[in-house]
N, C-alpha and C positions, 0 to 999 in steps of 0.2 A: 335682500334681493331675490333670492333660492327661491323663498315663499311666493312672493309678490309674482317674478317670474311664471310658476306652477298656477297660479292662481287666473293670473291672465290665459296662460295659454287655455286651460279648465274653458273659458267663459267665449273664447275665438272659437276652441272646436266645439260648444256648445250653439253658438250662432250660423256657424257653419252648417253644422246638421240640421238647424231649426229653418234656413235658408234651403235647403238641401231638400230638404221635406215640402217647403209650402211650393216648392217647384215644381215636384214630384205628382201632389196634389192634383194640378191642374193637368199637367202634362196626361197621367193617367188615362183622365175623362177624355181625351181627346187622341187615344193612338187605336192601333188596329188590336184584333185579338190577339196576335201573335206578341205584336209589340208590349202588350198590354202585361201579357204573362213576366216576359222577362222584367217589366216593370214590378210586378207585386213581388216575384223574387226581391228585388232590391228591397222595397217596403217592407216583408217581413221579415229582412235582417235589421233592416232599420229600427223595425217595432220592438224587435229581440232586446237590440243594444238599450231602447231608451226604458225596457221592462227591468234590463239590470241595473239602468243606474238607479232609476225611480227607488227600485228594493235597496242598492247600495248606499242611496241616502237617507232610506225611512230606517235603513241599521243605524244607522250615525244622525237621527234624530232632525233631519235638514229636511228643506221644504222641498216637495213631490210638485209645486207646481211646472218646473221648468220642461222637466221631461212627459209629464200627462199632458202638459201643451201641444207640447211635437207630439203626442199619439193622438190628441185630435187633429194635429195637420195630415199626420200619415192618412188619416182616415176618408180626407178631403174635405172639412169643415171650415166653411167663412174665409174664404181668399182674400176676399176686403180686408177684413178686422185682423186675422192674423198676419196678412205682408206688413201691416201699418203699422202694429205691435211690433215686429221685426224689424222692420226701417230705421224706427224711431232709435233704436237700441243699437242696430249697426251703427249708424248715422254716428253718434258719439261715438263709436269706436275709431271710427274712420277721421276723424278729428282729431282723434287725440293721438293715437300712432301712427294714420297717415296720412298727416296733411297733405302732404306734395299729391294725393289723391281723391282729396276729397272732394274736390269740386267734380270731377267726373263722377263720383259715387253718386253725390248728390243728382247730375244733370239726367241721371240713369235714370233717374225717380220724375224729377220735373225740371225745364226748363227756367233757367231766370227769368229770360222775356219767352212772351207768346211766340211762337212764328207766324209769320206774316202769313202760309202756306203750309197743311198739317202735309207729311211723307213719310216714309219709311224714315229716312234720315233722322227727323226732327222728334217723330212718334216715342214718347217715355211709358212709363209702367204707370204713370197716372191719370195717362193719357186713356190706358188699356178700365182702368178701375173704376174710371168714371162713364164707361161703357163708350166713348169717341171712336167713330169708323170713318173709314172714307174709303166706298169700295174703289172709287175712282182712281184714286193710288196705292191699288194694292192693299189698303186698308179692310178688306173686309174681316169677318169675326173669323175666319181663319188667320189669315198677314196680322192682324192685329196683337192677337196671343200670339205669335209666333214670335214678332217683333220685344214683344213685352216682355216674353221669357225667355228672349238671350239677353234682352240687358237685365233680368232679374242673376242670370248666368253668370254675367260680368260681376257683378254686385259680389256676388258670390265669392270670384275668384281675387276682386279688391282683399276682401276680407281673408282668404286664405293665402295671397301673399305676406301677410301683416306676421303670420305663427313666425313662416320661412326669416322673415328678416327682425324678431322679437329680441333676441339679443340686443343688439345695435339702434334699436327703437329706445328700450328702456335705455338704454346706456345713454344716447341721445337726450331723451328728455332728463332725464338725472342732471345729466350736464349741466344743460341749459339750465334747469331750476338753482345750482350748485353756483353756476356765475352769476345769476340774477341774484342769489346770497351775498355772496363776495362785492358785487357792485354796489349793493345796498350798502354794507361795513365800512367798503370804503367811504364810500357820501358821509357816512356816518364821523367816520375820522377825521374828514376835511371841517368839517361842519366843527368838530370839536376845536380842531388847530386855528379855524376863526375865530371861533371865541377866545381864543388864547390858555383852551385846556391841554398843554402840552404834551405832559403825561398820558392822559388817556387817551388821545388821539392817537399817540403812539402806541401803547398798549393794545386798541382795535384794530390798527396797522397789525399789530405782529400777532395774534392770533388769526387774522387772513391769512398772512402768508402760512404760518404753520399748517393750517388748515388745509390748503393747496397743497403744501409739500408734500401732507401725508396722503392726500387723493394722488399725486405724481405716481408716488411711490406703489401704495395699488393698484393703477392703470398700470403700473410694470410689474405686478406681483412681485413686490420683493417687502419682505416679511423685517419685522428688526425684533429684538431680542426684548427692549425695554418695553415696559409697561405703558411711561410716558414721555414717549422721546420729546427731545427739547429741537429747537430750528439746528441746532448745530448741528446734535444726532442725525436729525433729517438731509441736511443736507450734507454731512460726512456719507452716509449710507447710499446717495442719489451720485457721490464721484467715486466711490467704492465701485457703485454697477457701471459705471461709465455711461452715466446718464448726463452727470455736470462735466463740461472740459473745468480748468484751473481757474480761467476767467470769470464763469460763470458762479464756479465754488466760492471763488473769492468777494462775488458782489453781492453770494445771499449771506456770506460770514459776514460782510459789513453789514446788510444790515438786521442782521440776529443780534450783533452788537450794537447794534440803535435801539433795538427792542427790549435790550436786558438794562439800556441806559434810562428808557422814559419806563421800565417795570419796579426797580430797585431802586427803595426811597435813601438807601446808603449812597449813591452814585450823585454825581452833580443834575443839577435840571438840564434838560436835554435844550439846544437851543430850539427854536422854529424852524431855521434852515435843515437842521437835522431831522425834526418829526415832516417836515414836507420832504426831505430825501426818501425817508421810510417809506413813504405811500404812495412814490410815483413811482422808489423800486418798487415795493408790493406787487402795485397792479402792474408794472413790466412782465413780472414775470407769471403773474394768474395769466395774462392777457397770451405769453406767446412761449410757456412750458406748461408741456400736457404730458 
């Protein structure tokens, strides 16, 4: 996760500067001299940073395209071709760590339906690309860029919400990917106990659950000594932290003992009633201990 973590946030404030820049781009060509100055300020630290990473990665043998990119945005080259190239790449980003946002990222860009009436309001950044005016509402080729590049701004600032809330995003989809597993296992063990595989129904039953116990147990950072703890370990160390009350300790010991009865061919066969107790605790407790 360390890795994956570093890795992402690497590739956010890389889109961010590259959004940062095609913005800059245009804005430029369009302010006063005064304004104009303190802009190329900005740009030529900008140009600075993407000169040391460009070197930082031809030391370490990695590809210079990312950062020669943004020094032709800082430069002002192709607004078209470089936002599209940039969208396209947010666009996913935005999907995948923020959905609850992504339809506004997207609607920044273009509209789902036409409007019936172009306006400030309705007016997207595709709007602006496609060269679309309407001096009549303020749209002329001033209002128009202007309009375009606050919601390029927004876009912007979608995406650098995403670094601030990265923890909890990964964590998030981890999750989710982690119970879409578990649900799967389980289907899997049901399926088994229909056909009357008793044993290994129960068997995929109790590696779910251990599997859960020990993700509990890291979502509490609490550490155990053994190599390979077993459901008991797991769950002795989870009412050690006072994570289990008694009742709870005592419903995953029953069925750690269901799990060591369908594992161990010395032990009697486990009946049916017993591998269906196993997997409806199971998913009790995936379903509602975090």
């Amino acid at each position: 996760m360390p890795d994956q973590h570093k890795e992402i946030a690497r590739q956010l404030d890389r889109l961010v500067r590259e959004g940062e820049a095609i913005y800059l781009s245009v804005e430029i060509t369009h302010r006063s001299a005064e304004e104009r100055k303190k802009l190329e300020k900005v740009i030529e630290k900008m140009e600075d940073v993407a000169r040391k990473a460009a070197k930082a990665a031809a030391d370490k043998g990695e590809s210079l395209s990312d950062e020669l990119a943004r020094l032709e945005l800082l430069q002002g080259k192709d607004f078209r071709g470089s936002y599209q190239r940039w969208y396209s790449q947010a666009l996913r980003v935005a999907e995948q760590l923020l959905p609850d946002r992504y339809g506004e990222f997207r609607e920044l860009y273009r509209l789902d339906k036409s409007p019936k009436e172009l306006n400030v309001s309705v007016y997207t950044i595709s709007d602006y690309i496609h060269g679309t005016i309407a001096p009549a509402r303020g749209l002329d080729e001033p209002g128009s860029r202007s309009v375009a590049m606050g919601k390029l701004k927004d876009q912007i600032d979608i995406l650098s919400s995403a670094k601030a809330r990265l923890d909890s995003l990964l964590a998030n989809i981890e999750g989710a990917l982690q119970a879409t597993l578990l649900d799967d296992e389980l289907e899997t063990a049901t399926e088994l106990l229909k056909a009357k595989h008793l044993r290994s129904a129960g068997v995929v039953a109790g590696v779910v659950l251990e599997r859960h116990l020990k993700t509990v147990l890291a979502n509490h950072q609490i550490s155990l000594g053994r190599k390979k703890p077993q459901i008991g370990n797991l769950n002795d160390a989870l009412k050690k932290a006072g994570i289990f009350d008694n009742p709870r300790w005592r419903e995953v010991q029953r069925l750690g003992d269901l799990r060591n009865l369908c594992g161990h061919d010395g032990e009697r066969a486990p009946e049916a009633g017993e591998v269906k107790e196993l997997i409806a605790g199971t998913e009790k407790i995936v379903k509602t201990v975090f």
